[in-house]
C-alpha positions in Angstrom: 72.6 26.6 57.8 69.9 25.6 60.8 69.1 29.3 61.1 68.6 30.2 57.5 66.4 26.9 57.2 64.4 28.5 60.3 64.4 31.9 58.8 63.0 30.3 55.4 60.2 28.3 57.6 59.4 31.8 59.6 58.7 33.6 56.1 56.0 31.3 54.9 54.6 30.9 57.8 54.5 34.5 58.5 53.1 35.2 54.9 50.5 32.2 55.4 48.9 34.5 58.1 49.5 37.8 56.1 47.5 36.0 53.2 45.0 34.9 55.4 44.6 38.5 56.7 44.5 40.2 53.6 41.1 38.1 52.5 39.7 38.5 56.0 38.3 41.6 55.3 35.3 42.2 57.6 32.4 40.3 55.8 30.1 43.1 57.0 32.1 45.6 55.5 32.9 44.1 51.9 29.0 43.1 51.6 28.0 46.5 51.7 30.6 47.5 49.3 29.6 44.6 46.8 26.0 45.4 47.0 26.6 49.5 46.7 28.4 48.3 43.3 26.1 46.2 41.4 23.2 48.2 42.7 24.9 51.3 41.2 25.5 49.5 37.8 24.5 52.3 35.4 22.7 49.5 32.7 19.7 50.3 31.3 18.5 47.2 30.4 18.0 46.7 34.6 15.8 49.8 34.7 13.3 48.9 32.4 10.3 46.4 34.0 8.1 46.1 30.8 7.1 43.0 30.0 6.0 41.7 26.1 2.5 40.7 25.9 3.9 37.3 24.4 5.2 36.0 27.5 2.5 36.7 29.7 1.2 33.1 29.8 5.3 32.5 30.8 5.6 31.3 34.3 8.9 34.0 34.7 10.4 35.9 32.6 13.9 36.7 33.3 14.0 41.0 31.7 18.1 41.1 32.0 20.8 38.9 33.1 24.8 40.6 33.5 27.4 38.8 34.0 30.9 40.2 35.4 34.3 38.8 35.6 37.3 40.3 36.6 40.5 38.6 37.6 43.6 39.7 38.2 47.2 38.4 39.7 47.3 39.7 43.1 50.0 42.3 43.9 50.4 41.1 47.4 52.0 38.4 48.7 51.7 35.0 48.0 52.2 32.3 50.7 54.9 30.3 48.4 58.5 31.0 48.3 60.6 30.2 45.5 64.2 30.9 44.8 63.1 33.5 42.2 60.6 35.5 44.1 57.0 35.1 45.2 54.5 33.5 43.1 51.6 35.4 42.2 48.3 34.3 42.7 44.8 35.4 40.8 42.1 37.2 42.5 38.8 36.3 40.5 35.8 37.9 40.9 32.2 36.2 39.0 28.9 38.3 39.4 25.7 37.6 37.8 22.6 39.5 38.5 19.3 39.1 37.2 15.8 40.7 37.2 13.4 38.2 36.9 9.5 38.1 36.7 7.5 36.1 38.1 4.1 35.1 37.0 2.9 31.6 38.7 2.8 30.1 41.8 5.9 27.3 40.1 8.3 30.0 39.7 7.9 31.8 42.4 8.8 28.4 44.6 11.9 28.2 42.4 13.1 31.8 43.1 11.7 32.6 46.8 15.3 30.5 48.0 18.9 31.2 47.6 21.4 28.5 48.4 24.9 29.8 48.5 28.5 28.9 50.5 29.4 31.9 52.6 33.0 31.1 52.8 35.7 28.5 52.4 39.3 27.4 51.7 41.6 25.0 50.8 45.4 24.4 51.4 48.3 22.9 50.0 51.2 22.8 51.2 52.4 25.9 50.8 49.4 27.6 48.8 46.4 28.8 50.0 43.0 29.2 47.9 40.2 31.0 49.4 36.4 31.6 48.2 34.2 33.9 49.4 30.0 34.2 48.1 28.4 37.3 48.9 24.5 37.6 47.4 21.9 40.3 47.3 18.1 40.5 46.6 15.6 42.9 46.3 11.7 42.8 45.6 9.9 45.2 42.7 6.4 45.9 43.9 3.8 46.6 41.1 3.8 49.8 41.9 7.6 50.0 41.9 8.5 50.4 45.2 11.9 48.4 46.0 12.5 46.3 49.0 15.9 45.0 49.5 16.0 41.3 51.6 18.2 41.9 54.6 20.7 39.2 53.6 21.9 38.6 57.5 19.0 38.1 59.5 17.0 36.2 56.5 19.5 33.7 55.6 20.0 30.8 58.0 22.6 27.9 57.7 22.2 24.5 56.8 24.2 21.7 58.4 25.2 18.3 57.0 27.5 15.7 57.8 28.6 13.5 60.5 29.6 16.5 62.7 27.1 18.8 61.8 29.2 21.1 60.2 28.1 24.1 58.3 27.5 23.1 54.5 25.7 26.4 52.7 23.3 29.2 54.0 19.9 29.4 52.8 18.1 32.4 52.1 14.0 32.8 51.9 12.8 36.3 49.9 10.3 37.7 52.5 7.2 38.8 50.8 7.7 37.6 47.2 4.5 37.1 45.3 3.4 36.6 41.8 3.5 39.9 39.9 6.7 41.0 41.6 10.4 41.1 39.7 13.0 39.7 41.9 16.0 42.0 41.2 19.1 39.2 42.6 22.7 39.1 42.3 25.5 36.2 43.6 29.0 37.4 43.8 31.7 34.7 44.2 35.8 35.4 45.1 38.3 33.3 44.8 41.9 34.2 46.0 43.8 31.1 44.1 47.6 29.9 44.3 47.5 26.8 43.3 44.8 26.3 41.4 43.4 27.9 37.5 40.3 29.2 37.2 37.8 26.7 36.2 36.6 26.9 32.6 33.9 29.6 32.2 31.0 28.9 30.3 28.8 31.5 29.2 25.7 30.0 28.2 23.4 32.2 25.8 20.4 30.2 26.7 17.8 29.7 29.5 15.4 27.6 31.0 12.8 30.9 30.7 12.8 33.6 28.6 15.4 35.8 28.7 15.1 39.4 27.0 18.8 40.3 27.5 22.2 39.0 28.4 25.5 40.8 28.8 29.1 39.7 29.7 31.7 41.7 30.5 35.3 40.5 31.6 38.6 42.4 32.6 41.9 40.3 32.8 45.0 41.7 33.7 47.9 41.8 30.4 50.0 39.3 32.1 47.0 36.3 32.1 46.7 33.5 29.3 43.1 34.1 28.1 41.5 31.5 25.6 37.8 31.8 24.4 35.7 30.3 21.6 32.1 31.0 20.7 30.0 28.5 19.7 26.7 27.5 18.0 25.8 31.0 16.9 26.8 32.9 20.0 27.7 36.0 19.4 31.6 37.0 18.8 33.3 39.0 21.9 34.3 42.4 21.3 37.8 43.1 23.1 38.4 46.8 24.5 42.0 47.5 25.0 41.1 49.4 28.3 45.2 50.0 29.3 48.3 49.3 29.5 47.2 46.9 32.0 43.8 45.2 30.9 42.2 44.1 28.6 38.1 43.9 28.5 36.1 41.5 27.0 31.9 41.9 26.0 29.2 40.1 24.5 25.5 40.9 24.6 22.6 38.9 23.0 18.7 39.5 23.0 16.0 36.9 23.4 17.7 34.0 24.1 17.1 30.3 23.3 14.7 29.1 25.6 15.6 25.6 27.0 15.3 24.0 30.2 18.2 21.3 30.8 16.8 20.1 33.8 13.7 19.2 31.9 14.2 15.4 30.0 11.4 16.6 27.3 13.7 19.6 26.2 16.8 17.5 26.7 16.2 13.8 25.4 19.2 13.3 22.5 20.6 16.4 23.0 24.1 17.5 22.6 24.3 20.2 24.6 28.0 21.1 23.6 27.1 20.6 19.8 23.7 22.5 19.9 23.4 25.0 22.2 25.0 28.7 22.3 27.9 29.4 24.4 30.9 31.2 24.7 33.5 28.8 26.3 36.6 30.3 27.9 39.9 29.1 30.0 41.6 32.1 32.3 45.4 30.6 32.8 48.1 31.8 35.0 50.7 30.6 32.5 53.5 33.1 34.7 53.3 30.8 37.7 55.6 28.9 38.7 53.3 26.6 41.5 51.0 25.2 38.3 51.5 22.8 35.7 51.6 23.8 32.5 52.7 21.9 29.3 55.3 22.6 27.4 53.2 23.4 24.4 51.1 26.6 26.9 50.5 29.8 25.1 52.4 32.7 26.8 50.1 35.8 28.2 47.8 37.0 26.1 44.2 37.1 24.8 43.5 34.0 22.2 40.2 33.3 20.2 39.5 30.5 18.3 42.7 28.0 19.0 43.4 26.1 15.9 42.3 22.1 17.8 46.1 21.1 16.9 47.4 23.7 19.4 45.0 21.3 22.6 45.9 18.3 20.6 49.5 19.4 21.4 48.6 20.7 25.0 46.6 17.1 25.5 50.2 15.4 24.0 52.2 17.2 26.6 50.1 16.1 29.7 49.9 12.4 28.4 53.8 12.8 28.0 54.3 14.0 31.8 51.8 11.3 32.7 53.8 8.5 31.1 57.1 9.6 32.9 55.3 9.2 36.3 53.9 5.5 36.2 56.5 3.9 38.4 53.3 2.3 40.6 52.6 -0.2 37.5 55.7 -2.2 38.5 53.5 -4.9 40.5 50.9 -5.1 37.7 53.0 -5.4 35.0 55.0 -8.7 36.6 51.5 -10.6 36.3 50.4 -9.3 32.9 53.4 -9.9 31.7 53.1 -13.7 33.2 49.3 -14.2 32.1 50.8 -13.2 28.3 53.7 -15.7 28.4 51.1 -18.4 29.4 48.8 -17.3 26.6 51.2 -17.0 23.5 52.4 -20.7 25.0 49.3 -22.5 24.8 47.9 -20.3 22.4 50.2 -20.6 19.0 47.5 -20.5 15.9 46.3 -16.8 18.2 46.2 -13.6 15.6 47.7 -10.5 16.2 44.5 -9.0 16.9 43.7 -12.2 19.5 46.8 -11.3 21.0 46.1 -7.5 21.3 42.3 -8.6 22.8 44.2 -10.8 25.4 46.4 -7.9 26.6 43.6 -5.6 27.0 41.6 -8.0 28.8 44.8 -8.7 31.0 45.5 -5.2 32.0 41.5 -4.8 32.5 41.6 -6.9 35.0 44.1 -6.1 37.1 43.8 -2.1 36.9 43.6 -1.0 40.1 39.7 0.6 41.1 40.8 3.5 42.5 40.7 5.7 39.1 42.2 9.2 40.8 45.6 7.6 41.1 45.5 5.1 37.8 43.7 7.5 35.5 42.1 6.0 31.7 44.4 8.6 30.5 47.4 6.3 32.4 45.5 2.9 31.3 45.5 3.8 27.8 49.6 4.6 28.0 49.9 1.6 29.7 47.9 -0.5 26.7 50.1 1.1 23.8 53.5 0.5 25.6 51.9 -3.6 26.6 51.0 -3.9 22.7 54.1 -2.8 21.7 56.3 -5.1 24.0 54.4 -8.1 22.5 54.8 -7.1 18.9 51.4 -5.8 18.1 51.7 -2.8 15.8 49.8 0.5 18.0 49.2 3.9 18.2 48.1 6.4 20.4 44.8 8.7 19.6 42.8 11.2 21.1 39.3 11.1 19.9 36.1 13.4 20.7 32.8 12.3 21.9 29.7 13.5 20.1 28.3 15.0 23.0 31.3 16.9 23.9 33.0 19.4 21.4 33.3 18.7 17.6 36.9 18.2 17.3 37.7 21.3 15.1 35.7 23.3 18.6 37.9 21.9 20.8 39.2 24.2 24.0 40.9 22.0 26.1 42.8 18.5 26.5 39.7 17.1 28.8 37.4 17.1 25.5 39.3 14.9 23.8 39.6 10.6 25.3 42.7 8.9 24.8 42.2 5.8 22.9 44.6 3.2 21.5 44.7 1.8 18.1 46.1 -1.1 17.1 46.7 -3.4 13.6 46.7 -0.6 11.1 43.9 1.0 12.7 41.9 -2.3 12.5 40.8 -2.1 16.4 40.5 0.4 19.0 40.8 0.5 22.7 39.3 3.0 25.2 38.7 2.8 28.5 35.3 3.7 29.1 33.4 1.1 31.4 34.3 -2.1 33.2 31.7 -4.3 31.1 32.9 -3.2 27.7 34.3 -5.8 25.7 37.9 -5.2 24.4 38.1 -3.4 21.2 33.9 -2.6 21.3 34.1 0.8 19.8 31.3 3.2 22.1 28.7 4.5 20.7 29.6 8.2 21.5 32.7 8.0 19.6 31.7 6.2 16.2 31.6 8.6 13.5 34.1 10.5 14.9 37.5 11.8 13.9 40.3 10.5 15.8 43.9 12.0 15.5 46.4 9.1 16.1 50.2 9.3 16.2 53.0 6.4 16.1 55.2 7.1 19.0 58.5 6.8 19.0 59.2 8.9 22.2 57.5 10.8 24.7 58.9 13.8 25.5 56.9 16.0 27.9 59.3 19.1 27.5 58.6 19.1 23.8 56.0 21.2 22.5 54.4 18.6 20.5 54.6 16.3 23.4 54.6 13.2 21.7 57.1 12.3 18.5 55.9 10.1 16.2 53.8 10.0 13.0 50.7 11.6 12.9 47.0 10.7 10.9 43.5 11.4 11.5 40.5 8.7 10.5 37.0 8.2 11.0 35.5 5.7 13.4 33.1 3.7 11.6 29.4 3.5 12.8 27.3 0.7 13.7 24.1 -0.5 12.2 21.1 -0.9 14.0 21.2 -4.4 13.4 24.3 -4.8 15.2 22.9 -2.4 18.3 19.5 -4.6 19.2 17.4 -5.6 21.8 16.0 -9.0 20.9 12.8 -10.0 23.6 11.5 -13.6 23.1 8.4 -13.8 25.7 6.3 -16.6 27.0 3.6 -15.4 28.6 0.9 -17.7 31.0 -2.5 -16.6 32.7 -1.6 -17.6 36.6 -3.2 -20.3 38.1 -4.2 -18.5 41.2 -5.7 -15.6 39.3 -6.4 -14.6 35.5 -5.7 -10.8 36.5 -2.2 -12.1 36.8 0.4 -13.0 34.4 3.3 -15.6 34.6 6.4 -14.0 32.0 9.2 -15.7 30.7 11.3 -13.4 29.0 14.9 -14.1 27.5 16.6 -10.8 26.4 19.6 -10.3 24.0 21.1 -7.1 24.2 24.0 -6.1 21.9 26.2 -3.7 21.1 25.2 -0.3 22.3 22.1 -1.5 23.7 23.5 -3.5 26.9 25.5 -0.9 28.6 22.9 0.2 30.8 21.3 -3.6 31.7 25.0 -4.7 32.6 25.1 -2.2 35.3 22.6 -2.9 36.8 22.6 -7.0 36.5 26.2 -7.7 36.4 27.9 -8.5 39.5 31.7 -8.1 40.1 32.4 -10.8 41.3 31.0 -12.3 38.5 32.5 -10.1 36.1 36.3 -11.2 37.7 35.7 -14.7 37.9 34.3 -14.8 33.9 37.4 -11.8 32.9 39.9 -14.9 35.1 38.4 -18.0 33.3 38.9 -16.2 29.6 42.3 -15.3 30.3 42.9 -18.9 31.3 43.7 -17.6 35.2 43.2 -20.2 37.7 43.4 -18.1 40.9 40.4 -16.5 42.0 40.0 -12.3 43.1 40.2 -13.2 46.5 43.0 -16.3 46.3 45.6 -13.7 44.6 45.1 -11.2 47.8 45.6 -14.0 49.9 48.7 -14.9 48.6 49.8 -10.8 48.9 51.1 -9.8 52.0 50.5 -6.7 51.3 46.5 -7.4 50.0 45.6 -9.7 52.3 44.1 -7.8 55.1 41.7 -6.1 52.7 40.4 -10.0 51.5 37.3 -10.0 54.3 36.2 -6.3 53.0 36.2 -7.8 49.6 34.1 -10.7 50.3 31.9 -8.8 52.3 31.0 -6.8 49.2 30.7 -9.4 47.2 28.6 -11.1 49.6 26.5 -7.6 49.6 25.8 -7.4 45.7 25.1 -11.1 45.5 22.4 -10.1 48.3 20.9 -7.4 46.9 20.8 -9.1 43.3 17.3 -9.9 43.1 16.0 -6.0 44.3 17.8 -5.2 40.9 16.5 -7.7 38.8 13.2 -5.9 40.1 14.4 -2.9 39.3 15.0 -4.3 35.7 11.4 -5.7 35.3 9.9 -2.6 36.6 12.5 -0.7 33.7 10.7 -2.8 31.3 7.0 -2.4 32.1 7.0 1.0 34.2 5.9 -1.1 37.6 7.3 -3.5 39.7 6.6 -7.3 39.5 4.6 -9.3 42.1 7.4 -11.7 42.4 10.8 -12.6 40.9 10.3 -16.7 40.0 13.7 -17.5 38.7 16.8 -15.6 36.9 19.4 -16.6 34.9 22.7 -15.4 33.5 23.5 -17.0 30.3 26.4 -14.3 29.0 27.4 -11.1 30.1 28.4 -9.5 27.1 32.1 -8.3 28.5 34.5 -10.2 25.9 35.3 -10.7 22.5 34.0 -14.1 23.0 30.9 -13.5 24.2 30.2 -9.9 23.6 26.1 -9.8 23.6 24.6 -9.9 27.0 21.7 -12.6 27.3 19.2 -13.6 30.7 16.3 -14.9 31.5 13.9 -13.9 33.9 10.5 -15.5 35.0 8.3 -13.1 37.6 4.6 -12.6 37.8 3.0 -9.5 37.2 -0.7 -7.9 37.4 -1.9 -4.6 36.0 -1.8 -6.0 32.3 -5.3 -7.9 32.2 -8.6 -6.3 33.5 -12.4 -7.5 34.2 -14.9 -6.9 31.9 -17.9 -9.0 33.2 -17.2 -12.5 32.0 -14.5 -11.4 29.7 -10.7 -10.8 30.3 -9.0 -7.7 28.8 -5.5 -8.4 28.0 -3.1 -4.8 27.1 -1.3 -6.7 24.8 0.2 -3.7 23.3 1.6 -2.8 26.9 3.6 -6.4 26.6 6.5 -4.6 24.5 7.7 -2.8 27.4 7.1 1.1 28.2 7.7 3.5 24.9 8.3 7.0 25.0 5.2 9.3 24.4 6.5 12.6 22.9 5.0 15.5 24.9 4.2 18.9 23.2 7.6 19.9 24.6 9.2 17.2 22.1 7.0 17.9 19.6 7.9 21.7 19.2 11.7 20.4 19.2 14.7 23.8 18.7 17.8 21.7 18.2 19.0 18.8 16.4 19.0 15.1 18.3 22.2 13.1 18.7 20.7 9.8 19.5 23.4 7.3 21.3 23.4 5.1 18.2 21.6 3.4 15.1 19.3 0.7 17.2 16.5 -1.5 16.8 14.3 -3.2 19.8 12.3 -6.3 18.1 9.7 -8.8 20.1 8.9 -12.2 19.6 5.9 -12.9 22.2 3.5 -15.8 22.9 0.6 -15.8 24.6 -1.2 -18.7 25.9 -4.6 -18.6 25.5 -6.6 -19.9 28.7 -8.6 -22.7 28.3 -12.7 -21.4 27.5 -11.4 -18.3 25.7 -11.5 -16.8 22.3 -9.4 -13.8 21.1 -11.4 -11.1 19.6 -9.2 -7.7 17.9 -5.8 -9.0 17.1 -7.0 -7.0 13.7 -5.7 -3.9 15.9 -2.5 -5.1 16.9 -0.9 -5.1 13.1 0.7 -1.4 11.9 3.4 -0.6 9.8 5.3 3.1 9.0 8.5 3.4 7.8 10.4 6.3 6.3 14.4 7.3 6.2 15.1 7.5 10.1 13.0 4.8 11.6 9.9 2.4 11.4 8.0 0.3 13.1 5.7 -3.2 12.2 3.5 -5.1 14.0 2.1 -8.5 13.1 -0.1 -10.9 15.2 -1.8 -13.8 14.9 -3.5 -16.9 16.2 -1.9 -20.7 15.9 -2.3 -23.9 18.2 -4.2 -21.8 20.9 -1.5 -19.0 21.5 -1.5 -15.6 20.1 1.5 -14.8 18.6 2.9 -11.1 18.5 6.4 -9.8 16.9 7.2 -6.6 17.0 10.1 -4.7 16.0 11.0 -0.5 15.4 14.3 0.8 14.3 16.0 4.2 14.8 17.9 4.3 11.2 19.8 7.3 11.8 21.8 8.5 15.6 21.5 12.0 14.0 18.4 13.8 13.1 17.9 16.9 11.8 15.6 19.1 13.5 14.0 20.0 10.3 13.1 16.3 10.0 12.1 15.6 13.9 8.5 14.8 12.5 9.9 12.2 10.7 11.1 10.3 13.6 8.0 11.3 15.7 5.4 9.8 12.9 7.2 6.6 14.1 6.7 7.0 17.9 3.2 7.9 17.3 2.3 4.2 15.5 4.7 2.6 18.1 2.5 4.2 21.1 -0.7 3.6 19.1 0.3 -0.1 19.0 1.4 0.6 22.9 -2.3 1.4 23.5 -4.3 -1.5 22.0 -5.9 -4.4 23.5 -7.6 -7.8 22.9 -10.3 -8.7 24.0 -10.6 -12.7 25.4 -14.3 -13.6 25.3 -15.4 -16.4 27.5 -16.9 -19.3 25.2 -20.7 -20.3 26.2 
């Protein structure tokens, strides 16, 4: 028995060096051959340099862009060994090249560098996965002549890290200049065992023009292949080349341009909703090393998958997931006490007061570390804790509206697990530590969910879950009930009359806090407020102390709570200068009155006094106040807004109102509060301004709306008639004449 065990051990080690071998092919050598290849590609589009006149004023233009992918299971060895055989692993091969032109100084500092990561690997413990980039370059002339980069002796390597170990390679083009096409490719392989392919996306649009894109894609007969196009990209064509691949193409001309690292292109966009792309999933459903749910379509090419077939796959994994949450054991025994004490002292408590309490419970004590205790493993947890208490629930799965449209769906991670409970009445997710329990996030409302009643999990099934299935739609919220309410006091200093003293008090609700919470909410804060609602007496830090097993990590804790408290005030600056574009002089007093994260409680309302200057300016004896400017900085659509291509997906219905009061110094009279009253309103937003003059203060109220959170592109203008009063507003000032 000892020697077949050592025999075994011998084999994988032995084929853990073959594999190694096998992808250690001389880098030198397999270069050459990768850049003889796509050099030699015989399409035409690559061959032809000519330019339209209409993009001449582009800063690059990219003439043709081809992307390859081939995979394969490889036919040699794999490093694991299983009683049936050897595993097979995919060899995966992703080229792009494209001939680019470049007409400004801009683009050519974009394209005179290519980052890449030479080579690297990963392994398990008895899988191996290896990647390997090899890139190429070569420099049109005018007058055509071509100039391929010498790859090895003009890259260099960059080093990061505490050990200054490599991190990528970096190579310059020598003697790129405007006027030239950069002719480029990047080749990555990957040699995987335990691991898929990551999705593929395809993307048929691009920050510059693009004249011409191609795809073309080999996969072995024996792969799972699953692709979908989307938002008018065009349909693949499949070539049965043999009996042992099959070949995939696309091609489209003049592409969408759009930049997505541009916010002017990309402000309300739903990239997954609006933009053309071919999205596709390469599976090695034959393996026997990767997981796979019971619901997996066998080998084969699939296009279009009806959304029930990834409902069921996203069943399945929820299913294995539930049968492996043995860790919980601890948590549960003090949920399950905080609940007793709760329905004890709490007997006139509604079911749906009940359901709140056990999601604020488990909230609490769910472990930070979110790779080991998943949402996906919270949410399981939440429908069986319901349950056990007698609260009617169900299970969902739910899109977000900028992620796929449910009936687009490609895989189980674009749909969120979400529990409903009293006849659909509230719903739970997990999406954020400050969210109240049952506050439904703007990204899901008006969606569809899919729910099901379970009665069993059953990972082996191919339905995954059994139970009762329906499908409704998540209600949306009003813009009234998504505001940001500003009531402002504002004094000339003392010290100087270019400087302002502000009192603000903000209330933020709904959809329109999530952003202010993380940056004002401490967690300490946030634990002792979650403790005091759920009627728990022991602090954070007391609990540890009273763990064996916690209590050596209680001085890390209180040092970072001791750090946030600390660095509190730098981020109520950072709020202020979020508000008016620039930093305060100084921070006077702060003050927490709610933080918005219960049922309770659920809008989040401070105060904050600072000082400011940059607001009032000299003008001889006179004091010009940019009273406008007091609202807080407003977007300014650019010509890039303005010439908007796609729809907008804005977070949510909202609407931002002021109240402000300014005191008027003593030997001053307001002149032009005439300017500071507008009004426009139409079917997605508006916007009013009122002000006026009582018991020596000038009063201003303000308030715009965005209606709608979707907004057809044919009616963008609509929306942007509203920004333009709202900035013209933004712009005004009052004059405060000195009185003789």
């Amino acid at each position: 028995m000892k020697n077949k065990k050592s025999r075994v051990l011998w084999m994988i080690m032995a084929m853990l060096v073959f594999s190694d071998m096998l992808f250690a092919i001389d880098y030198t050598e397999q270069e050459m051959r990768v850049r003889e290849e796509v050099w030699g590609w015989n399409l035409p589009q690559f061959k032809n340099y000519t330019v339209p006149d209409k993009y001449k004023k582009e800063s690059a233009i990219i003439i043709a862009r081809h992307k390859l992918v081939e995979v394969k299971r490889q036919k040699q060895f794999s490093s694991f060994l299983q009683s049936g055989g050897l595993s097979p692993s995919l060899y995966y091969t992703d080229t792009e090249r494209s001939l680019v032109k470049i007409n400004d100084n801009a683009s050519l500092k974009e394209f005179s560098e290519i980052s890449f990561k030479k080579e690297t690997s990963t392994r398990g413990y008895y899988s191996l996965n290896k990647f390997r980039t090899i890139i190429g370059a070569r420099v049109i002339k005018p007058d055509g002549t071509i100039k391929e980069v010498d790859v090895a002796n003009e890259s260099v390597t960059v080093t990061e890290g505490k050990n200054n170990k490599e991190s990528y390679r970096k190579l310059a083009i020598p003697d790129l200049q405007v006027g030239d096409i950069l002719d480029y490719f990047i080749h990555k392989e990957k040699d995987l065992e335990s691991e898929n392919i990551p999705p593929i996306f395809f993307a048929f649009f691009s920050p510059y023009p693009t004249l011409s894109y191609s795809v073309h894609c080999e996969f072995g007969k024996k792969l799972t292949v699953e692709y979908r196009s989307i938002n008018g990209a065009p349909e693949m064509k499949m070539i049965n080349a043999d009996e042992n691949y099959t070949i995939l193409e696309a091609e489209k001309k003049d592409l969408l341009k759009i930049d997505l690292d541009n916010i002017n292109e990309t402000r309300w966009l739903s990239v997954m909703r609006e933009l053309p792309m071919i999205r596709m999933k390469i599976l090695n459903n034959t393996s026997k090393i990767l997981y796979k749910p019971a619901s997996a379509r066998s080998s084969g090419v699939y296009n279009n998958i009806p959304s029930i077939n990834i409902l069921n796959d996203a069943k399945c994994m929820l299913a294995t997931q539930e049968s492996q949450m043995s860790s919980l054991k601890k948590i549960n025994k003090k949920i399950s006490e905080a609940i007793l004490n709760y329905k004890q002292n709490s007997l006139n408590a509604t079911q749906e007061d009940l359901a709140v309490y056990c999601y604020d419970a488990l909230r609490l004590y769910w472990p930070n570390n979110l790779e080991y205790f998943p949402p996906i493993m919270f949410m399981i947890q939440l429908e069986k804790l319901l349950k056990e208490n007698m609260v009617e629930a169900k299970i969902g799965f739910v899109t977000s509206k900028y992620d796929a449209r449910m009936e687009e769906i490609t895989e189980p991670g674009d749909l969120y697990c979400v529990v409903t409970a009293n006849e659909n009445k509230q719903l739970f997710s997990f999406t954020g530590s400050y969210s109240p329990a049952a506050e439904i996030p703007a990204s899901f409302q008006g969606e569809k969910a899919s729910i099901v009643s379970v009665n069993a999990y059953k990972r082996n099934s191919p339905t995954g879950i059994e139970g009762d299935c329906s499908e409704y739609e998540i209600h949306e919220t009003t813009a009234d009930q998504n505001k940001n309410l500003v009531k402002m006091q504002v004094t000339f200093s003392e010290s100087s009359p270019l400087e302002l003293v502000i009192n603000r008090e903000s209330t933020y609700t709904g959809d329109q806090k999530k952003d202010f919470q993380q940056l004002l909410i401490l967690d300490e804060d946030w634990n002792n407020e979650m403790r005091k609602n759920l009627s728990i007496e022991k602090t954070h830090l007391q609990e540890m102390d009273e763990d064996k097993n916690a209590r050596k990590y209680v001085e890390e804790w209180q040092a970072f709570y001791d750090k946030e408290r600390k660095e509190q005030k730098d981020n109520i600056k950072k709020e202020i200068n979020a508000i008016h574009d620039f930093a305060p002089k100084e921070v006077l007093d702060y003050s927490m009155k709610s933080m918005g994260i219960t049922s309770q409680n659920p809008d989040l309302q401070y105060t904050v006094k600072y000082s400011i200057e940059g607001l009032v300016k000299k003008a001889g004896s006179n004091l010009l106040l940019d009273a406008g400017k007091l609202i807080g900085t407003q977007w300014a659509p650019t010509a890039e807004d303005r010439n908007r291509l796609v729809n907008a997906i804005l977070p949510s219905p909202r609407s931002f109102i002021n109240e402000i009061q300014v005191e008027i110094p003593k030997g001053y009279e307001v002149q032009g509060i005439e300017n500071l009253n507008y009004k426009i309103e139409n079917e997605y937003g508006s916007f009013v301004s009122t002000a006026s003059i009582a018991e020596n203060k000038l009063n201003i109220e303000t308030q715009k709306v965005y209606k709608k959170s979707f907004i057809p592109v044919a009616d963008w203008n609509e929306l942007l008639k509203v920004m333009d009063e709202t900035n013209k507003f933004y712009s005004q000032s009052v004059i405060l004449k000195k009185i003789q």
